[in-house]
C-alpha positions in Angstrom: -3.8 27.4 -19.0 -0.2 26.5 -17.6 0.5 25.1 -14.3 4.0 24.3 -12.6 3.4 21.3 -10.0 6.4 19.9 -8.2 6.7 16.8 -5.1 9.8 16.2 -3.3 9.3 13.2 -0.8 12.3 12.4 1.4 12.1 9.1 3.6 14.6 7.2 5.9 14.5 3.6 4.6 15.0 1.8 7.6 14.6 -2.0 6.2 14.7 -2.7 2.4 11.5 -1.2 0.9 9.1 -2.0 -2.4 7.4 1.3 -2.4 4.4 3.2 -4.7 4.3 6.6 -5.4 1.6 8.6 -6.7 2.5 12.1 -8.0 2.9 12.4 -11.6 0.0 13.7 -13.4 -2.5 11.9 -14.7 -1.8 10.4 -18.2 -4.9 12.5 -19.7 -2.9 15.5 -19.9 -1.3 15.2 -23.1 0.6 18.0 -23.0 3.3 17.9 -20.2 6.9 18.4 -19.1 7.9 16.1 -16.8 10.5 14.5 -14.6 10.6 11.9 -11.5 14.1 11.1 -10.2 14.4 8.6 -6.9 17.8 8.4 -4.9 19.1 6.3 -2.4 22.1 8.1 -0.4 22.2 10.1 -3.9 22.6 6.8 -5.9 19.7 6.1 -8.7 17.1 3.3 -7.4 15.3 1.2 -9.1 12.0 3.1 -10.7 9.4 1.3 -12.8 6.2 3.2 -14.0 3.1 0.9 -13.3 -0.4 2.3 -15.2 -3.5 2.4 -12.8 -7.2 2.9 -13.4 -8.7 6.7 -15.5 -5.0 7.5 -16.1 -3.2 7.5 -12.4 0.4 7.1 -13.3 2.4 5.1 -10.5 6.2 5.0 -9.3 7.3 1.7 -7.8 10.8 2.6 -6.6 13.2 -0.4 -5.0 15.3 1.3 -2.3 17.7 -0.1 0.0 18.4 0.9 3.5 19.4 4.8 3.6 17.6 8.0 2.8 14.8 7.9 -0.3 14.7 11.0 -2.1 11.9 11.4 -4.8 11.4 14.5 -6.7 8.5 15.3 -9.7 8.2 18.0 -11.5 5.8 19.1 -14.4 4.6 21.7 -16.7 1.6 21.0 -18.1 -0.1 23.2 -20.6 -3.8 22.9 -21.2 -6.9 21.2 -19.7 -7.0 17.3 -20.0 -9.2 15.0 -21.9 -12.2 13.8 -20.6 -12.3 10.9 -18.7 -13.6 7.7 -19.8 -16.3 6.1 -18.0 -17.9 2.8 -18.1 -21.2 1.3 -16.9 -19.5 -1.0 -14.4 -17.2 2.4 -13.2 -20.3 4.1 -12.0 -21.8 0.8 -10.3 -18.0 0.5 -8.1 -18.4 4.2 -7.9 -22.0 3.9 -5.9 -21.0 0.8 -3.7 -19.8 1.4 0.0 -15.8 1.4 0.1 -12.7 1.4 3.2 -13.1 4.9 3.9 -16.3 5.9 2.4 -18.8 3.9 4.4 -21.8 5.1 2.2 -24.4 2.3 3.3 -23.6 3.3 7.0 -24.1 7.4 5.9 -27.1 6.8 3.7 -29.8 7.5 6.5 -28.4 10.4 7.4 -27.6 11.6 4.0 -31.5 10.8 3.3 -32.9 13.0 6.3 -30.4 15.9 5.6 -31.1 16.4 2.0 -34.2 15.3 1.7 -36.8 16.9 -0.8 -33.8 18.1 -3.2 -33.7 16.1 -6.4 -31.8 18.2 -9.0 -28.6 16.0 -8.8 -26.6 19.6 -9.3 -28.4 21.0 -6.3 -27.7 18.0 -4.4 -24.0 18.4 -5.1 -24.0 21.8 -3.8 -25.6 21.3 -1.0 -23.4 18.3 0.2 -20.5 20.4 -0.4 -21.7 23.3 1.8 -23.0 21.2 4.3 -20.0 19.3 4.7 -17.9 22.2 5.0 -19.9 23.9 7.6 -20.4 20.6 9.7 -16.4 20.2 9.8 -13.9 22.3 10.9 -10.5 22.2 9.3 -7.4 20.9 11.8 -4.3 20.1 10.4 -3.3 16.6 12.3 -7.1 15.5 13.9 -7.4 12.5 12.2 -5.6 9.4 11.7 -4.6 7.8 8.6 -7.4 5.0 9.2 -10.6 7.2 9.7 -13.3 7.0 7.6 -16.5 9.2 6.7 -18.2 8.2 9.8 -15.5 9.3 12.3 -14.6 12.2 10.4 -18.4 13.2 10.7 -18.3 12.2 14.5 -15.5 13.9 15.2 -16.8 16.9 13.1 -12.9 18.1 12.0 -10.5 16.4 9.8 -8.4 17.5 7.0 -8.9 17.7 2.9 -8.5 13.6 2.4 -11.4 13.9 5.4 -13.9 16.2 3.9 -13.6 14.3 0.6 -14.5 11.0 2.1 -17.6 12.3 3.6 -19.0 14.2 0.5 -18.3 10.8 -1.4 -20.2 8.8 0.9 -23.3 11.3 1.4 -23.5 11.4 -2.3 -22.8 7.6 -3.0 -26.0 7.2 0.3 -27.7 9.6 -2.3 -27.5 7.2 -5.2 -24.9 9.4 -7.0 -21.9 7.6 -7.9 -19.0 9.2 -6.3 -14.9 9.0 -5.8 -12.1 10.8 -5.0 -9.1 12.2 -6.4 -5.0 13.6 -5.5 -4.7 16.3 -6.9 -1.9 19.4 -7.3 -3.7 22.3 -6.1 -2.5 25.9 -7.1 -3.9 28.6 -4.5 -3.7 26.1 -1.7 -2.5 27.4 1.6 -0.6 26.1 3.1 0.5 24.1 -0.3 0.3 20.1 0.2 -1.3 16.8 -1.7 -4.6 17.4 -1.8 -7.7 15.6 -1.6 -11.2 16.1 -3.7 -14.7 14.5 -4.5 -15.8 13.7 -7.7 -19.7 12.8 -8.5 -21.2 11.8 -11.9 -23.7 14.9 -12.8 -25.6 15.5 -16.1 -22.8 12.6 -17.6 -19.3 14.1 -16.7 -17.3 13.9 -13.4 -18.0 17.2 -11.5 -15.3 18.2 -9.0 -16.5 19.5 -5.1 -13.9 20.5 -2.9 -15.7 21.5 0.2 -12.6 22.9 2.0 -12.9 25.9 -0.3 -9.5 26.1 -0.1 -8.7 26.2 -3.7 -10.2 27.1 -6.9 -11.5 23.7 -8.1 -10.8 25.2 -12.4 -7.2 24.7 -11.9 -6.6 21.6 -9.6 -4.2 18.9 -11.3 -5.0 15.2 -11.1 -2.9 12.7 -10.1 -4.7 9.3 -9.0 -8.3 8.6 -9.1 -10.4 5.6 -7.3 -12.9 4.9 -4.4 -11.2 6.8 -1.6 -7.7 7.1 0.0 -6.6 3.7 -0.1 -6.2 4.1 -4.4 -5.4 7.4 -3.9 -2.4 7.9 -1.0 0.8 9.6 -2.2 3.1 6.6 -1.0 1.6 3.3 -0.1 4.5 1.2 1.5 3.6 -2.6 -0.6 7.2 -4.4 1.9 9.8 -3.1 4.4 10.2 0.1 7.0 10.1 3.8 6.5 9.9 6.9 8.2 8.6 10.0 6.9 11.0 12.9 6.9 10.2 15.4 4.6 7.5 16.4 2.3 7.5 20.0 -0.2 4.8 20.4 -2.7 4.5 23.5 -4.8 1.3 24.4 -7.3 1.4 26.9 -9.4 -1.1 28.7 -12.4 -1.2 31.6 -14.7 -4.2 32.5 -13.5 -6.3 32.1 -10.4 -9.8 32.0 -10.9 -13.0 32.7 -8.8 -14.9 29.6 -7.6 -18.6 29.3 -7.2 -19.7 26.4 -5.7 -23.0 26.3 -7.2 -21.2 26.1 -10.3 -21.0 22.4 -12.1 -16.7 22.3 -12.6 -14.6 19.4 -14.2 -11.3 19.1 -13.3 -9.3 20.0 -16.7 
C-alpha cells in the first residue's frame, strides 16, 4: 500500500514561542519519504526532532514573534512494524488518565456490557455503542473535555469518541489508548483521533466515528489520550491559530467491518 499524508500549520506567534509538533509519521514505518520545513516570516526556525514513546516522532520548533509556518509531507510505502509492548505499557494503558476518566466510567461500562466476555466482542460492541450514543458536531466540545462530558453531553468530535471507547474499555479491564493519526477517506480531511485496545496480544484499532476505513489510517503519536497525542502543544509563549490543511491519501480504499479485529499498518 502507498499513502500520501501532508500538514501545513500556520500560526501568528504573538510572544516568543518553544513549541511541539506532532505530525510526522511514526518511526515504525521504515519505508517513507518525508519532509518538515518551519518558517518564521519565511526565514528557517530553529527545528529539533525529539523521540517519544512506540515511535511518535516530535518537532520542537523555536519561533520568534511573526507568522509560524509548518509544513510535513510523506510517502510512505507499506504497512509498519509491529509495535512493541511491555508489561508495565499495558498496566499505564489500564490506569485512569486526564481525559479518559476510566475509574469514573467503569460502573457504567460494567452495566452496559455486561454478560459479554469475548474481549473481541467487547471491542465491537463499545465501538458501536459509542457511536450510536454520540452524535458527531464539529466544534461541541472544548479542548478540556474528557470521556465523562463527552458522554453527558452525548456529541463531540473524533479526539471525543476516542476518549470514551478508551475509558469504557480501560473500566472493562482492557488496556486501552489513543492514537493521531492521517486518515485517507476522511471527510472532511483533518488530524484525526482513534482508540487502540490490547486483543488476543496486538493493538487493535476502533474508530467509532466510521468515518474512515481503520486498514489505511497512518500513525503519528501514540499515549494515554490527547494530552500525548495533540498536534501542537504550546511548552512557553503566545499563539494564535490561523490555519490548518491536512490531506490523506491511498491507492486503495478498502471496506471496513467493525466486527473485524484491524491493526493499524
Amino acid at each position: 500500500m502507498r499513502r500520501d499524508v501532508s500538514s501545513r500549520i500556520t500560526l501568528n506567534v504573538t510572544e516568543p514561542a518553544d513549541l511541539v509538533f506532532a505530525v510526522a509519521a511514526s518511526a515504525q514505518y521504515a519505508a517513507v519519504e518525508e519532509e518538515f520545513s518551519a518558517t518564521v516570516g519565511g526565514v528557517p526556525a530553529e527545528v529539533r526532532e525529539v523521540a517519544d514513546a512506540h515511535g511518535t516522532r516530535l518537532h520542537r520548533v523555536k519561533a520568534g514573534v511573526g507568522r509560524l509556518e509548518t509544513t510535513y509531507r510523506a510517502t510512505i510505502h507499506g504497512e509498519a512494524e509491529a509495535d512493541a509492548t511491555s508489561e508495565a505499557d499495558l498496566l499505564v494503558y489500564g490506569r485512569p488518565s486526564r481525559y479518559a476518566e476510566s475509574d469514573a466510567l467503569a460502573p457504567t461500562a460494567g452495566g452496559e456490557f455486561a454478560g459479554i466476555r469475548d474481549p473481541a466482542q467487547l471491542l465491537a460492541s463499545v465501538s458501536s455503542w459509542v457511536g450510536t450514543r454520540l452524535a458527531y458536531v464539529s466544534g461541541s466540545s472544548l479542548p478540556t473535555d474528557g470521556a465523562t462530558r463527552t458522554l453527558l453531553a452525548r456529541q463531540g468530535v473524533c479526539r471525543d469518541y476516542a476518549h470514551l471507547c478508551v475509558a469504557l474499555l480501560r473500566g472493562l479491564g482492557i488496556p486501552a489508548r489513543q492514537v493521531a493519526v492521517y486518515a485517507p477517506g476522511l471527510m472532511p480531511m483533518d488530524f484525526h483521533a482513534v482508540a487502540e485496545a490490547w486483543i488476543d496480544g496486538a493493538w487493535r484499532v476502533v474508530d467509532a466515528t466510521t468515518l474512515a476505513p481503520r486498514s489505511t489510517l497512518v500513525r503519528i503519536a501514540t499515549g494515554r489520550d490527547a494530552a500525548d497525542t495533540a498536534f501542537l502543544t504550546v511548552v512557553s509563549g503566545r499563539i494564535e491559530l490561523l490555519e490548518i490543511e491536512v490531506t490523506a491519501t491511498a491507492d486503495v480504499l478498502p471496506d471496513d467491518d467493525i466486527d473485524e479485529l484491524v491493526s493499524i499498518g
